[in-house]
C-alpha positions as CSV (number, residue, x, y, z in Angstrom):
1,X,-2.5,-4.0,12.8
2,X,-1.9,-6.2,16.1
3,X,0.9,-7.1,18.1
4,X,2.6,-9.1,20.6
5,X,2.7,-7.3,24.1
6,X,4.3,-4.2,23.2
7,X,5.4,-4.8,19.7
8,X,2.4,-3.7,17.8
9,X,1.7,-3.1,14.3
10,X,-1.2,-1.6,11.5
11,X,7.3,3.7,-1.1
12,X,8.7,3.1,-3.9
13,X,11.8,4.7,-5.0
14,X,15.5,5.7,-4.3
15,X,17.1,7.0,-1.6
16,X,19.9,9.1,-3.4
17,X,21.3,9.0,-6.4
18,X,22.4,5.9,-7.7
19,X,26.0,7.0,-8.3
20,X,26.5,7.4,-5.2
21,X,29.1,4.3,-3.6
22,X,27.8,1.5,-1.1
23,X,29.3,0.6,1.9
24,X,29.7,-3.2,2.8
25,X,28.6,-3.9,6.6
26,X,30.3,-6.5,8.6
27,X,28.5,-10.2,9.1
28,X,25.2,-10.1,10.6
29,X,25.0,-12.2,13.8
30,X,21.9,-13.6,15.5
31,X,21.9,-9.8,17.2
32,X,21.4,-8.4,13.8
33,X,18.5,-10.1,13.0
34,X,16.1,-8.0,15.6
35,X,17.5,-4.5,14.8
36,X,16.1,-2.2,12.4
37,X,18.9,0.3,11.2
38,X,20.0,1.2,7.1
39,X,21.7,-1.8,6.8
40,X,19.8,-4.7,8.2
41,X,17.2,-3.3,6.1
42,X,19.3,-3.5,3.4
43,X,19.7,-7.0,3.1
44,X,16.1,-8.1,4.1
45,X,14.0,-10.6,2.3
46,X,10.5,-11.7,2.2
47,X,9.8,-15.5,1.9
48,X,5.9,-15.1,0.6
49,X,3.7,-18.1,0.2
50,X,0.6,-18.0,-2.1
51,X,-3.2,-17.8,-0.9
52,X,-4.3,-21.2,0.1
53,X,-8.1,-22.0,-0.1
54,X,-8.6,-20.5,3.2
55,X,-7.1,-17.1,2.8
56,X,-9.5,-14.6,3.6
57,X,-10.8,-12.3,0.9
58,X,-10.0,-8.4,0.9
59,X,-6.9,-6.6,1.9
60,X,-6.1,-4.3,4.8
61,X,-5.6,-7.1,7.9
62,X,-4.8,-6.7,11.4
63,X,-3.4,-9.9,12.7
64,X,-2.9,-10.7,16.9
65,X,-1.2,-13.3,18.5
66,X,-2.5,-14.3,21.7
67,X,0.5,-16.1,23.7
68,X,-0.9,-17.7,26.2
69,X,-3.2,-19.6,23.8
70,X,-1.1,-20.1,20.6
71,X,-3.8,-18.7,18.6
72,X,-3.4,-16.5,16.0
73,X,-6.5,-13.6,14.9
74,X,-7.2,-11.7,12.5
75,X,-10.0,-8.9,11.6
76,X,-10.6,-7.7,8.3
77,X,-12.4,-5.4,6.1
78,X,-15.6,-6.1,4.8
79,X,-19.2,-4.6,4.6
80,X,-21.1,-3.5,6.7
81,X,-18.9,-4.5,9.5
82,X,-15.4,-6.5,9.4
83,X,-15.2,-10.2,9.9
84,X,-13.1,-11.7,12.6
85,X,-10.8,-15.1,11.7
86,X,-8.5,-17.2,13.7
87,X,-5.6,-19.8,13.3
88,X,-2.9,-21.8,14.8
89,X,-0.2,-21.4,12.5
90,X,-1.1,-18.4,10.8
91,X,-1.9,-19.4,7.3
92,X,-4.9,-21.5,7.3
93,X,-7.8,-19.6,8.4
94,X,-11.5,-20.1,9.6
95,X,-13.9,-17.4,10.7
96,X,-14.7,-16.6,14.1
97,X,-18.5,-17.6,14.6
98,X,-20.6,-15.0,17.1
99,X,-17.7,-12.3,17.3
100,X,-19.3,-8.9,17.9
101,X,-17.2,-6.7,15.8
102,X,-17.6,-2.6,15.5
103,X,-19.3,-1.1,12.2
104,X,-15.7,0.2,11.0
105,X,-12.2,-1.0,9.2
106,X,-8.5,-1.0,9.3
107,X,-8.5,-1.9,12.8
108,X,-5.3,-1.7,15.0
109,X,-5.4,-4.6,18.1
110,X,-3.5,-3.9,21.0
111,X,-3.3,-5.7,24.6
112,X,-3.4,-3.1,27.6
113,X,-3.2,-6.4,30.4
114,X,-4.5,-9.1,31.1
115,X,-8.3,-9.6,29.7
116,X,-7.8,-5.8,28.5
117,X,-7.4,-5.2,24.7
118,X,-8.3,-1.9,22.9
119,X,-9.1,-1.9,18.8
120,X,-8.8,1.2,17.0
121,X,-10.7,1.6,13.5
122,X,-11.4,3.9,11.3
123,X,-15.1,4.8,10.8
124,X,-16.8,7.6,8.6
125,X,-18.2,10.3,10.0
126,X,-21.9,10.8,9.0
127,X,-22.9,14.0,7.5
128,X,-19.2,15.3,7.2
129,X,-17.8,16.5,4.9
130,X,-14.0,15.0,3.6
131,X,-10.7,17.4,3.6
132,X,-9.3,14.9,0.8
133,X,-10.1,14.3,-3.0
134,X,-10.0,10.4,-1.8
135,X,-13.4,9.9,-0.1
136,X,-16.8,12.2,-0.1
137,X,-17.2,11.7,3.8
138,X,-14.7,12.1,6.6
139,X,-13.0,9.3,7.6
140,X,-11.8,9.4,11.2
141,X,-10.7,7.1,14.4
142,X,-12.7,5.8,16.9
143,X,-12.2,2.7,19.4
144,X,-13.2,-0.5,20.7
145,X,-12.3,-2.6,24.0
146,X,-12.5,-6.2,24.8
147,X,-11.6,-8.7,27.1
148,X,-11.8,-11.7,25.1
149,X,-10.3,-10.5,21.9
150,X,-14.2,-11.6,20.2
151,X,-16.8,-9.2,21.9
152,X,-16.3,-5.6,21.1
153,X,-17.7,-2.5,22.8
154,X,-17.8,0.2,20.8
155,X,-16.9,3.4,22.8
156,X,-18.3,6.9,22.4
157,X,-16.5,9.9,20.8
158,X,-13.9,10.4,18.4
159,X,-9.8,10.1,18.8
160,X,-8.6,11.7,16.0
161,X,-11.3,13.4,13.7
162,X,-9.7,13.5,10.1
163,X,-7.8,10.2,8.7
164,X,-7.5,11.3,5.6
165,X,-7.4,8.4,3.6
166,X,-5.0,4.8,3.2
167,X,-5.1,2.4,6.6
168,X,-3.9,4.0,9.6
169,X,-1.3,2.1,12.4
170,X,-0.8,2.7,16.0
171,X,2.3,1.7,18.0
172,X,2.9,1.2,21.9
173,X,5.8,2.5,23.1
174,X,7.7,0.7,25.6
175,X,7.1,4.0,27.7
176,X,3.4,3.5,27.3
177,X,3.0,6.0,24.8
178,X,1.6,6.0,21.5
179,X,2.8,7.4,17.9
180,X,0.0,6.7,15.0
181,X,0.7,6.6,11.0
182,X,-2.0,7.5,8.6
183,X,-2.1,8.7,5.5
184,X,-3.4,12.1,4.1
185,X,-3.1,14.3,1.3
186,X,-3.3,17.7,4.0
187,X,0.5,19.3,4.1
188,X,1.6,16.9,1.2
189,X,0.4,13.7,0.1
190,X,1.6,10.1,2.1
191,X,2.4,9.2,5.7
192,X,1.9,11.9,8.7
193,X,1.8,11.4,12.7
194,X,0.3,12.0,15.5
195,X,1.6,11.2,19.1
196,X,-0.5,10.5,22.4
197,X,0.5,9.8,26.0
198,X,-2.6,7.6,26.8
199,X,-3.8,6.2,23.2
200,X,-6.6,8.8,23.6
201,X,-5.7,12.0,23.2
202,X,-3.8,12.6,20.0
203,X,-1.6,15.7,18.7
204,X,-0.4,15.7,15.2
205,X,3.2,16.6,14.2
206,X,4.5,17.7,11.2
207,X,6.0,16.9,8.2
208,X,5.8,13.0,6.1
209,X,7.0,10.4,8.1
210,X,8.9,8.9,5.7
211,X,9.9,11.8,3.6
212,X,8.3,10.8,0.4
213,X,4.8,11.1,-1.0
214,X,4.9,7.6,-2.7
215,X,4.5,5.7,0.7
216,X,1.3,4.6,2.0
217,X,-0.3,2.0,4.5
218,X,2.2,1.9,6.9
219,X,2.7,-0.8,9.5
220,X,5.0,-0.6,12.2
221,X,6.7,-2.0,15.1
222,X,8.9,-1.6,18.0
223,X,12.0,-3.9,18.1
224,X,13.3,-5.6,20.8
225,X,16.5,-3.0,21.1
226,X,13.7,-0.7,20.6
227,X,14.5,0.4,16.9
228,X,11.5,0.7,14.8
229,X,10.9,-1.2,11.6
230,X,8.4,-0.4,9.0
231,X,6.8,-2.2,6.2
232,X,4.3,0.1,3.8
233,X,2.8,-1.1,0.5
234,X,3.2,2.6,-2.6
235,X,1.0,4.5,-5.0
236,X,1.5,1.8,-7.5
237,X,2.9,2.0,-11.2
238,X,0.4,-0.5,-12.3
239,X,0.7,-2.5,-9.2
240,X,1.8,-1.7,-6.0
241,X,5.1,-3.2,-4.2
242,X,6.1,-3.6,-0.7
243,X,9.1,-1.8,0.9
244,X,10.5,-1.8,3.7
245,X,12.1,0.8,6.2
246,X,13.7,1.5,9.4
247,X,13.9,4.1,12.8
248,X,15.8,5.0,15.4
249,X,13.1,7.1,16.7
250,X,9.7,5.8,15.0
251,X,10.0,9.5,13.3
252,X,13.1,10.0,11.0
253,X,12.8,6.9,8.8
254,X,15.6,5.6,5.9
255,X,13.7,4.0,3.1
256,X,15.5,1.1,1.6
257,X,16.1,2.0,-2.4
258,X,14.7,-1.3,-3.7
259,X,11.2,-3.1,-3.2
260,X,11.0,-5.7,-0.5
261,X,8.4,-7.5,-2.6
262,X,7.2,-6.9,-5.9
263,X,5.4,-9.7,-7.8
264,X,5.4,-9.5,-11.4
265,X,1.8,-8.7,-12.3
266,X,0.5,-8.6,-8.6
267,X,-0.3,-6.0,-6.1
268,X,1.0,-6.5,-2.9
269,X,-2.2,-4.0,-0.3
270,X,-1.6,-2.8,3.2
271,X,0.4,-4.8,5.0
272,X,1.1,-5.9,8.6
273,X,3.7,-6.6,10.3
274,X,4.2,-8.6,13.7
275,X,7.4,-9.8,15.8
276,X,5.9,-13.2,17.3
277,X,7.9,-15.6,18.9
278,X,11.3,-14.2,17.5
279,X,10.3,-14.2,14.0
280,X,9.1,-11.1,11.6
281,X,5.7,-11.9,9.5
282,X,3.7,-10.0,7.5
283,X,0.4,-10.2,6.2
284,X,-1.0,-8.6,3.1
285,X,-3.8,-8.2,0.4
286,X,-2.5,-10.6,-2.5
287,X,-4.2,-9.3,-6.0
288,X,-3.6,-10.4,-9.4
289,X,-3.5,-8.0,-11.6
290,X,-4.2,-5.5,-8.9
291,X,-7.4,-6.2,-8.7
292,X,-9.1,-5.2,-5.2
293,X,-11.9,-7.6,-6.0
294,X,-9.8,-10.4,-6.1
295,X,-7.5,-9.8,-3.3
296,X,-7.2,-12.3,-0.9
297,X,-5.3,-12.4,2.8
298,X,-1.3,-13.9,2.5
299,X,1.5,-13.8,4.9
300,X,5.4,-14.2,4.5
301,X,8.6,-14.3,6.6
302,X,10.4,-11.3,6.7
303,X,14.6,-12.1,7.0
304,X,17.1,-8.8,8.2
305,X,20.2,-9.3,6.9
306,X,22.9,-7.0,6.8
307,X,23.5,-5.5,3.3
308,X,25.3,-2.5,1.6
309,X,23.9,0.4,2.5
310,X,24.5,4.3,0.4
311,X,27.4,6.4,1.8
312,X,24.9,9.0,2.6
313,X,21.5,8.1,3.3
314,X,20.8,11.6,3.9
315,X,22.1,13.3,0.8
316,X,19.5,15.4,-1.0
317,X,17.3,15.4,1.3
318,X,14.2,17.9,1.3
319,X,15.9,20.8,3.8
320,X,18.9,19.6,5.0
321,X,22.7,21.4,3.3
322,X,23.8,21.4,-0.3
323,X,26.9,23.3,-1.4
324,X,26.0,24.5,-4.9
325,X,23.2,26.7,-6.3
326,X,21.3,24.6,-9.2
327,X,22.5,21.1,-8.4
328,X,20.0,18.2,-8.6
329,X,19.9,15.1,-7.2
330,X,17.4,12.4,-6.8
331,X,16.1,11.6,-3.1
332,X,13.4,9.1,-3.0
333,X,12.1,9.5,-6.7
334,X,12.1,12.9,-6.6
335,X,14.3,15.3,-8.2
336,X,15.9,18.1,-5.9
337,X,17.4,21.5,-6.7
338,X,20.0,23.1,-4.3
339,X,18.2,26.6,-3.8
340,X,19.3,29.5,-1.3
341,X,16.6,29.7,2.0
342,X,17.0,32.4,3.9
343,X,20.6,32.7,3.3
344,X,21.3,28.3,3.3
345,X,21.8,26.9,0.8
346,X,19.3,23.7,1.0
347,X,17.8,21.1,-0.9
348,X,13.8,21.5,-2.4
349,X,11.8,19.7,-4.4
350,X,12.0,21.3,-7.9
């Protein structure tokens, strides 16, 4: 997923338990709008518009907006190699004739400097074997750079050998570093991390990032109060939502309880998310009837607002204090037990 300078891109379920009471948050002001915290998030909205004739087919896009020239891009999946599109207001689309374009998907576009723009993607590593049920062959990160956002160079080597499966997303720290989300099934099933101080040697970290195993295809960005704000499309109960969630850190997330978007009898894929020009937009694999076949490339307006937000967003969650042995709650879908560790008592899955 791309982004704007710094700002760069690419669950289902409820927080606690809904007994628990709301708190109202004051007014937003014109602040509000470009911080991510549990309650802007609370009262967000999507404004989606429909595929037009010129939506690109598949899901999964990365979108970049180039400032100086007004132009919007976008690269998308497809076989063998991903096809490259552009636009001027972001909705209607034509393809980018004589791009060169690595042999890979789910790219991530980011702008180093002037002329100097780096592409991640994830490409399968021949003759490996996979560490997931998801895909026969390894899937793993490699890299591309650019000067004019069309020709790609492919560069040697591999940045992170085992993706796992679901699109990955790197972010651009305002200190130049880098935190990436993918998704695996290795230490629990849905988003993990890894962190690099150049955007080329990575480390993972532990733990799911959010804590919940429903979340997948993460896209994320640094605010302008640098909060982070995520958008992630879910496993699916027929068809897969949006949600939406929010950072201090670009580590410990809150989840919002409720879908941001969830058309009746469509799947919302893999979305992105950009901050351009002051405004949140994300772009996303539009599929009747879920079908992957028939997904095509749509984009909406994303609106904080301030909202209600639980009491205790942290209640019940996995490893953090409960005071009685046996109590359950529900944290994120998931049903918790309040079980002695080491002589805490602690909440665990059950």
């Amino acid at each position: 997923m791309a982004r704007t300078g710094l700002l760069v891109r690419t669950g289902l379920a409820s927080l606690i338990a809904a007994s628990l009471i709301g708190l109202t948050a004051p007014p937003s002001s014109a602040a509000d709008l470009l911080t991510a915290d549990a309650s802007t998030i609370a009262g967000a909205t999507l404004a989606a518009t429909p595929p037009n004739p010129t939506s690109p087919p598949g899901v999964s896009p990365d979108v970049y907006f180039e400032d100086e020239t007004g132009t919007y891009y976008m690269w998308a999946p497809s076989v063998p190699n991903m096809r490259m599109y552009s636009s001027t207001d972001g909705s209607t689309w034509s393809e980018v004739a004589g791009a060169t374009l690595p042999r890979g998907f789910d790219p991530t576009v980011i702008k180093l400097g002037p002329g100097n723009y780096r592409m991640y993607f994830g490409g399968i590593a021949q003759g490996v074997a996979s560490t997931v049920q998801c895909s026969q062959q390894r899937k793993s990160l490699y890299y591309a750079t650019s000067t004019d956002l069309v020709t790609w160079t492919t560069q040697p080597g591999t940045l992170f050998d085992d993706l796992g499966c679901g699109v990955p997303d790197i972010v651009r720290k305002p200190d130049g570093s880098y935190l990436m989300y993918y998704v695996t099934m290795t230490g629990g099933h849905g988003v993990h991390m890894a962190t690099s101080p150049d955007g080329l040697s990575w480390t993972a970290i532990t733990g799911l990032h959010p804590t919940t195993e429903d979340i997948v295809d993460p896209s994320v960005i640094v605010m302008p109060d640098s909060t982070y704000l995520m958008v992630s499309s879910d496993m699916g109960r027929g068809t897969q939502q949006l949600h939406i969630m929010s950072s201090p850190d670009g580590i410990d997330w809150t989840l919002r309880s409720t879908p941001l978007y969830a058309p009746a009898g469509v799947s919302a894929f893999d979305p992105n998310l950009n901050l351009i020009n002051g405004r949140l937009r994300v772009w996303y694999g539009y599929a009747p009837q879920g079908a992957y076949d028939d997904s095509h490339i749509t984009n909406g307006i994303l609106t904080l607002a301030r909202g209600s937000v639980p009491s205790s967003s942290k209640v019940g969650k996995p490893g953090t204090a409960c005071k009685k042995s046996g109590t359950k709650v529900t944290y994120q879908g998931k049903t918790l037990v309040c079980r002695k560790v080491k002589g805490s008592l602690v909440w665990k899955r059950a």
